[in-house]
N, CA, C and O atoms as a GROMACS GRO file, in nm:
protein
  308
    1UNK      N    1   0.084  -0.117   0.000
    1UNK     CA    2   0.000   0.000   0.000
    1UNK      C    3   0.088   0.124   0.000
    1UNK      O    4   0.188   0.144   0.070
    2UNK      N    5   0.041   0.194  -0.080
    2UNK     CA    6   0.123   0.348  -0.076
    2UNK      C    7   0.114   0.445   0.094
    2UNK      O    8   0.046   0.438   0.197
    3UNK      N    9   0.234   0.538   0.037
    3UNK     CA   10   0.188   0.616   0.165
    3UNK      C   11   0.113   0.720   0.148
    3UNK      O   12   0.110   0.760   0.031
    4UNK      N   13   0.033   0.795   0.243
    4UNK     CA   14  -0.056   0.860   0.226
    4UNK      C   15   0.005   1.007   0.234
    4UNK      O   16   0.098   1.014   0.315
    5UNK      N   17  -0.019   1.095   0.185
    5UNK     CA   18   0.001   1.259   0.155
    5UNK      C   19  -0.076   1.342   0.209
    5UNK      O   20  -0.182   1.313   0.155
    6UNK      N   21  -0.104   1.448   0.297
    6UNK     CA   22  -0.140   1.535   0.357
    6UNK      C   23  -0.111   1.661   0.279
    6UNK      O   24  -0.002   1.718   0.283
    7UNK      N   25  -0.207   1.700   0.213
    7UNK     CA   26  -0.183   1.847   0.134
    7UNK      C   27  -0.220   1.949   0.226
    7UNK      O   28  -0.303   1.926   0.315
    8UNK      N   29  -0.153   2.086   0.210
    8UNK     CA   30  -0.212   2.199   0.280
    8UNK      C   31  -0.372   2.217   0.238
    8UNK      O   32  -0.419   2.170   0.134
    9UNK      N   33  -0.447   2.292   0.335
    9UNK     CA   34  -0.587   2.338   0.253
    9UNK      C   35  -0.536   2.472   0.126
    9UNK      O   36  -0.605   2.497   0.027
   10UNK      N   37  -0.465   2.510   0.144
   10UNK     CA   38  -0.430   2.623   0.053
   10UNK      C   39  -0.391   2.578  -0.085
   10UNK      O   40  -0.407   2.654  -0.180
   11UNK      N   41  -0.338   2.451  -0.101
   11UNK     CA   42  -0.301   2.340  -0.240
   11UNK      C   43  -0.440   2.321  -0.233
   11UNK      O   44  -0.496   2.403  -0.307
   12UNK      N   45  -0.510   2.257  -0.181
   12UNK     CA   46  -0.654   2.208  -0.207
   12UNK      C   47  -0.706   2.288  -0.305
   12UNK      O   48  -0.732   2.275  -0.425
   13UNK      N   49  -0.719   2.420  -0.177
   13UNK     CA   50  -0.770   2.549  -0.278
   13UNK      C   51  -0.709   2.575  -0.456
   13UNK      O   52  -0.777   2.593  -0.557
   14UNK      N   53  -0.641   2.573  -0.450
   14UNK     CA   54  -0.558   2.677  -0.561
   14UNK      C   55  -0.564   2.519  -0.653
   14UNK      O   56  -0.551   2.546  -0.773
   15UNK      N   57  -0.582   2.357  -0.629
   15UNK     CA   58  -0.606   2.313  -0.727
   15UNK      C   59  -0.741   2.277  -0.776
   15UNK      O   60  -0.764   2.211  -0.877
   16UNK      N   61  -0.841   2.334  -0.680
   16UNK     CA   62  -0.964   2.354  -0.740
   16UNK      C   63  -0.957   2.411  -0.809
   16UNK      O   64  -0.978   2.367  -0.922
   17UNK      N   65  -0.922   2.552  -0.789
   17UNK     CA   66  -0.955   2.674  -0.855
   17UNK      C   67  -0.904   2.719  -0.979
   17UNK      O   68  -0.928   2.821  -1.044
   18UNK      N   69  -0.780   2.558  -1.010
   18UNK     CA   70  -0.660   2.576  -1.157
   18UNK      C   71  -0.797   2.529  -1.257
   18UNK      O   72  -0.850   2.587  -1.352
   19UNK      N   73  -0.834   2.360  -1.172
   19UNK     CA   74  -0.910   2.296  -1.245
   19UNK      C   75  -1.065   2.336  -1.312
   19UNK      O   76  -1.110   2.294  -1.418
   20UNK      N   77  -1.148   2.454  -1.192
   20UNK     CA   78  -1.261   2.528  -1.232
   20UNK      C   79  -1.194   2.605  -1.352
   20UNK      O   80  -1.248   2.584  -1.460
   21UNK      N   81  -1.093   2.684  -1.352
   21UNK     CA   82  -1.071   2.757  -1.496
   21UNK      C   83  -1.001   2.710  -1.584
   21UNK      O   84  -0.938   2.778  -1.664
   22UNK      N   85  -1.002   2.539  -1.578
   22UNK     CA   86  -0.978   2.481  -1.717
   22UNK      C   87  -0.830   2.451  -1.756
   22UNK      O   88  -0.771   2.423  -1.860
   23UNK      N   89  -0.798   2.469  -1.619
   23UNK     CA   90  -0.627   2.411  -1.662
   23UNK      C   91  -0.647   2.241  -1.666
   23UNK      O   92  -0.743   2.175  -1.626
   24UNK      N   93  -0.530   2.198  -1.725
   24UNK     CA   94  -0.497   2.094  -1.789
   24UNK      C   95  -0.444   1.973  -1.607
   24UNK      O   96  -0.354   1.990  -1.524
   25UNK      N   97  -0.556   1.860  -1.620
   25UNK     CA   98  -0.481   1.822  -1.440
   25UNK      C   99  -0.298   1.775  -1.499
   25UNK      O  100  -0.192   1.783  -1.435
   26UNK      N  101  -0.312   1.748  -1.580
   26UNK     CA  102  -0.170   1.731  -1.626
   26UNK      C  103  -0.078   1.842  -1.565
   26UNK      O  104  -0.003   1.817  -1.470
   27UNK      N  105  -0.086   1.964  -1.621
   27UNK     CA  106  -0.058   2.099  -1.536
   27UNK      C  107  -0.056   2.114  -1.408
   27UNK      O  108   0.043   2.150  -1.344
   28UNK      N  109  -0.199   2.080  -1.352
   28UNK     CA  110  -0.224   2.111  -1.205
   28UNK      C  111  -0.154   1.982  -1.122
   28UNK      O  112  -0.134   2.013  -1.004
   29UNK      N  113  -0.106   1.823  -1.161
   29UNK     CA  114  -0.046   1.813  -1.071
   29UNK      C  115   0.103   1.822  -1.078
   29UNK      O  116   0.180   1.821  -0.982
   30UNK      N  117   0.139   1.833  -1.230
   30UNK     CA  118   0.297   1.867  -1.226
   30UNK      C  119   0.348   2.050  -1.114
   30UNK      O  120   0.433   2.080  -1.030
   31UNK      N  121   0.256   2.106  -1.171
   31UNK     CA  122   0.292   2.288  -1.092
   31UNK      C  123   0.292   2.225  -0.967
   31UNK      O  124   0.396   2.228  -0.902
   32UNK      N  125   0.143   2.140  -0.902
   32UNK     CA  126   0.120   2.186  -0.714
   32UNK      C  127   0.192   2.036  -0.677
   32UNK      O  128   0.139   1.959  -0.597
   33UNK      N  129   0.308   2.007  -0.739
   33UNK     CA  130   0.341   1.855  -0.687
   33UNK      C  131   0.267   1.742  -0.626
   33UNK      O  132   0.314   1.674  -0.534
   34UNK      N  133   0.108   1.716  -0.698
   34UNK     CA  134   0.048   1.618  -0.654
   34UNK      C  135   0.055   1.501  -0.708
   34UNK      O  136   0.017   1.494  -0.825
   35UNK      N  137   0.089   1.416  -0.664
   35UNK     CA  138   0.083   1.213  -0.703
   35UNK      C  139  -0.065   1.221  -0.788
   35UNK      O  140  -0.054   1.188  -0.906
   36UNK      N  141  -0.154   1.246  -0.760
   36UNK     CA  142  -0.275   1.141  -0.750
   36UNK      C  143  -0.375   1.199  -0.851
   36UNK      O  144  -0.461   1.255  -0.782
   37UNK      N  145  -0.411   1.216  -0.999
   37UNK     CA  146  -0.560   1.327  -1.056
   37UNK      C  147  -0.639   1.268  -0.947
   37UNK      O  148  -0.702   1.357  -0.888
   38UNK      N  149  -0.658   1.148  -0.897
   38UNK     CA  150  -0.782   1.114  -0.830
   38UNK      C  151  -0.837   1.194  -0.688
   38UNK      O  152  -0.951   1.182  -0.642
   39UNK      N  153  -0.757   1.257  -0.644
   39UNK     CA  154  -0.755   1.354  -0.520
   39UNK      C  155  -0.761   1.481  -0.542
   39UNK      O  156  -0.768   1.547  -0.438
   40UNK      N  157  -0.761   1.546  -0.647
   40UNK     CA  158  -0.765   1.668  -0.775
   40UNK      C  159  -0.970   1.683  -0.750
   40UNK      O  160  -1.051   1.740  -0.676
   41UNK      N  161  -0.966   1.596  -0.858
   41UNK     CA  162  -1.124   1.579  -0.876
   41UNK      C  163  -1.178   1.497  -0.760
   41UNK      O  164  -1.291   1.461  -0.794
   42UNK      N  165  -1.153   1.457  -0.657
   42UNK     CA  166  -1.239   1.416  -0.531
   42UNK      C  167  -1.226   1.610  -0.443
   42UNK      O  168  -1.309   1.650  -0.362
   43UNK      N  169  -1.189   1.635  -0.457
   43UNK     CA  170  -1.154   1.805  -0.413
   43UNK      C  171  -1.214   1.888  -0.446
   43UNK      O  172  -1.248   1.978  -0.370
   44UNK      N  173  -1.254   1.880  -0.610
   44UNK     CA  174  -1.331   1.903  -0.688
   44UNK      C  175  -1.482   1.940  -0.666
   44UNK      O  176  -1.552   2.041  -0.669
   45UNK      N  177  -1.498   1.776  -0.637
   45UNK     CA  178  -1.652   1.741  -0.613
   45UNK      C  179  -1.644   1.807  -0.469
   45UNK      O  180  -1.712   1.906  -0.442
   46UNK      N  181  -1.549   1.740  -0.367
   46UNK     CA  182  -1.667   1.846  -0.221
   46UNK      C  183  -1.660   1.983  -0.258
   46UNK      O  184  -1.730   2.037  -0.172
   47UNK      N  185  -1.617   2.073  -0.336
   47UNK     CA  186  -1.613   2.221  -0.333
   47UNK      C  187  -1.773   2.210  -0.436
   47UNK      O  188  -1.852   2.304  -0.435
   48UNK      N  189  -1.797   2.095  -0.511
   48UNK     CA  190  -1.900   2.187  -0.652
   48UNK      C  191  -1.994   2.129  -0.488
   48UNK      O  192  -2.085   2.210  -0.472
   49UNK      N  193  -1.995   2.060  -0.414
   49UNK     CA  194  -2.100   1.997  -0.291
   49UNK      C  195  -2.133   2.058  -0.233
   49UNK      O  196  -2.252   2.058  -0.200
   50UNK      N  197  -2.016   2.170  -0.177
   50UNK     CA  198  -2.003   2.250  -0.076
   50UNK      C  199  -1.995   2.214   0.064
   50UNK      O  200  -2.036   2.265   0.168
   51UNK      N  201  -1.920   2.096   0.031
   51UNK     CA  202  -1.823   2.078   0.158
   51UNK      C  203  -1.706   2.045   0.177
   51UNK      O  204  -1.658   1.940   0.219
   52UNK      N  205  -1.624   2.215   0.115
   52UNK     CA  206  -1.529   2.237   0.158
   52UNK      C  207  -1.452   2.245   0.294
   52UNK      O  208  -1.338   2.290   0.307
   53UNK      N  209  -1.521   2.200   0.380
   53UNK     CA  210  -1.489   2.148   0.536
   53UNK      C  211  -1.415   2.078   0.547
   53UNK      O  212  -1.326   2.075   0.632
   54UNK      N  213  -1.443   1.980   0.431
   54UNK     CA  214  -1.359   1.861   0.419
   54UNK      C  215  -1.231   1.879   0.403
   54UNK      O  216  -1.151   1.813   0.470
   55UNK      N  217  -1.193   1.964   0.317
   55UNK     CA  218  -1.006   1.997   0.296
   55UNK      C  219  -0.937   2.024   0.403
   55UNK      O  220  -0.815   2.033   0.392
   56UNK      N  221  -0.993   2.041   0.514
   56UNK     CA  222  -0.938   2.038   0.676
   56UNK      C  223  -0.888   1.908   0.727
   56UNK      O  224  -0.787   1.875   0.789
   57UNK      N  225  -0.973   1.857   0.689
   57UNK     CA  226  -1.007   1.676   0.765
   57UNK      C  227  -0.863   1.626   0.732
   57UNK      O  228  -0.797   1.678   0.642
   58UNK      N  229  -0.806   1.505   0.824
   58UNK     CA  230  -0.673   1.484   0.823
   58UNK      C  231  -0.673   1.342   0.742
   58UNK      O  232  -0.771   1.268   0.751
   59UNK      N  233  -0.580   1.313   0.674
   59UNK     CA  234  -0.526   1.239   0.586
   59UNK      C  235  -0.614   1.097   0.693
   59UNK      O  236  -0.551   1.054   0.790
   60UNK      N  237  -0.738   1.046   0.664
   60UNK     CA  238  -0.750   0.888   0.653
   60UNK      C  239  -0.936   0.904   0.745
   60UNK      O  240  -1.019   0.818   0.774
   61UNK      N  241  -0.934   1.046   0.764
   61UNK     CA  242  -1.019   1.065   0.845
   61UNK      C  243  -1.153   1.086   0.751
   61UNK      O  244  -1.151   1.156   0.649
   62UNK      N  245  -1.244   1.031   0.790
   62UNK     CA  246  -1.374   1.041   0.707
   62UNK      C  247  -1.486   1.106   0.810
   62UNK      O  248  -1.504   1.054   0.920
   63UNK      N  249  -1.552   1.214   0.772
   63UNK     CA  250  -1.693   1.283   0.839
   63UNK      C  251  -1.796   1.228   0.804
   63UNK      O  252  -1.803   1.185   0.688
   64UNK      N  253  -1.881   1.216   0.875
   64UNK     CA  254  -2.037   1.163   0.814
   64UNK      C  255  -2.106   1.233   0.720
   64UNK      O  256  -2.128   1.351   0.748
   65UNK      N  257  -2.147   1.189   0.611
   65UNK     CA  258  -2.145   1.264   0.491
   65UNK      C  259  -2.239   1.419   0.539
   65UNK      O  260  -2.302   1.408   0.645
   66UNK      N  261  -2.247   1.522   0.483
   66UNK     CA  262  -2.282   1.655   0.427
   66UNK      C  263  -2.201   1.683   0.638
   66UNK      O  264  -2.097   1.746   0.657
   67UNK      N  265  -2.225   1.664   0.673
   67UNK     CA  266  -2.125   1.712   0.813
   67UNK      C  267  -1.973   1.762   0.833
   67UNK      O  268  -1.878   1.713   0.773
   68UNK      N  269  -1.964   1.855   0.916
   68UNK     CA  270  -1.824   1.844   0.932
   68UNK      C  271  -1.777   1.781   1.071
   68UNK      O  272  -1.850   1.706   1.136
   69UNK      N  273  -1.643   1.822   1.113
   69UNK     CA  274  -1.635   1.725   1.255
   69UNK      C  275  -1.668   1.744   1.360
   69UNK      O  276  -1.626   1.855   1.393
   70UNK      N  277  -1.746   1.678   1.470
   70UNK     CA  278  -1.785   1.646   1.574
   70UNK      C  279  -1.699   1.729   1.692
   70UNK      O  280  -1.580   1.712   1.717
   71UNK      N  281  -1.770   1.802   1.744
   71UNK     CA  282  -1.712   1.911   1.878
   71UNK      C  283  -1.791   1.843   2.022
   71UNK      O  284  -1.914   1.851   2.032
   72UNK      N  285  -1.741   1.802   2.087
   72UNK     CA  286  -1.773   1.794   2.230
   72UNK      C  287  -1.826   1.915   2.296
   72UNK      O  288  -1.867   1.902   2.412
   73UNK      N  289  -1.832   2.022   2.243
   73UNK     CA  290  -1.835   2.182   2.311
   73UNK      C  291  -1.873   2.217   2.212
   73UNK      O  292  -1.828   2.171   2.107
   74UNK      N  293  -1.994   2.338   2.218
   74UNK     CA  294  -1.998   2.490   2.139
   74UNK      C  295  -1.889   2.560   2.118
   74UNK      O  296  -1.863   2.618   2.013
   75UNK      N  297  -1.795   2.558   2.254
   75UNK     CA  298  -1.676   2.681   2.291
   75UNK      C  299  -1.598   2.602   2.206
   75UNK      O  300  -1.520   2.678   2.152
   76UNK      N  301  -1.574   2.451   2.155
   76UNK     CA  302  -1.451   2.369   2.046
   76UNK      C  303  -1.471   2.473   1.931
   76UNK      O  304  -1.387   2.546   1.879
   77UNK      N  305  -1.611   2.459   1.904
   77UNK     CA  306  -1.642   2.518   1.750
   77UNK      C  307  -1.590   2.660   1.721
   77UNK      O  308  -1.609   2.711   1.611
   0.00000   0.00000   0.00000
């Protein structure tokens, strides 16, 4: 099994935002040094979803779908 990659949310961002204006993922993962188109367009989809919450979430961690993560406290949030 491969190892897993932790992108900043700010790569997240900026490779949505290559791929909404039509850059080439060829482009977008050679420029933002990403392994994977498949993590490109899964990035993709939660932003067209609108749950960009998700680009927070840590490398293996899954939220219950349209949710973000679980606070023990108001004062966490």
């Amino acid at each position: 099994m491969g190892t897993r990659v932790s992108y900043p949310v700010e790569v997240k961002q900026k490779a949505v935002e290559m791929r909404l204006a039509g850059v080439s993922m060829k482009e977008i993962l050679r420029e933002l040094n990403i392994t994977n188109k498949t993590q490109v367009q899964t990035w993709v989809r939660w932003h067209k979803a609108g749950d960009t919450h998700r680009f927070e979430q840590p490398v293996g961690k899954q939220y219950t779908h349209r949710k973000g993560p679980e606070y023990s406290s108001e004062l966490e949030r």
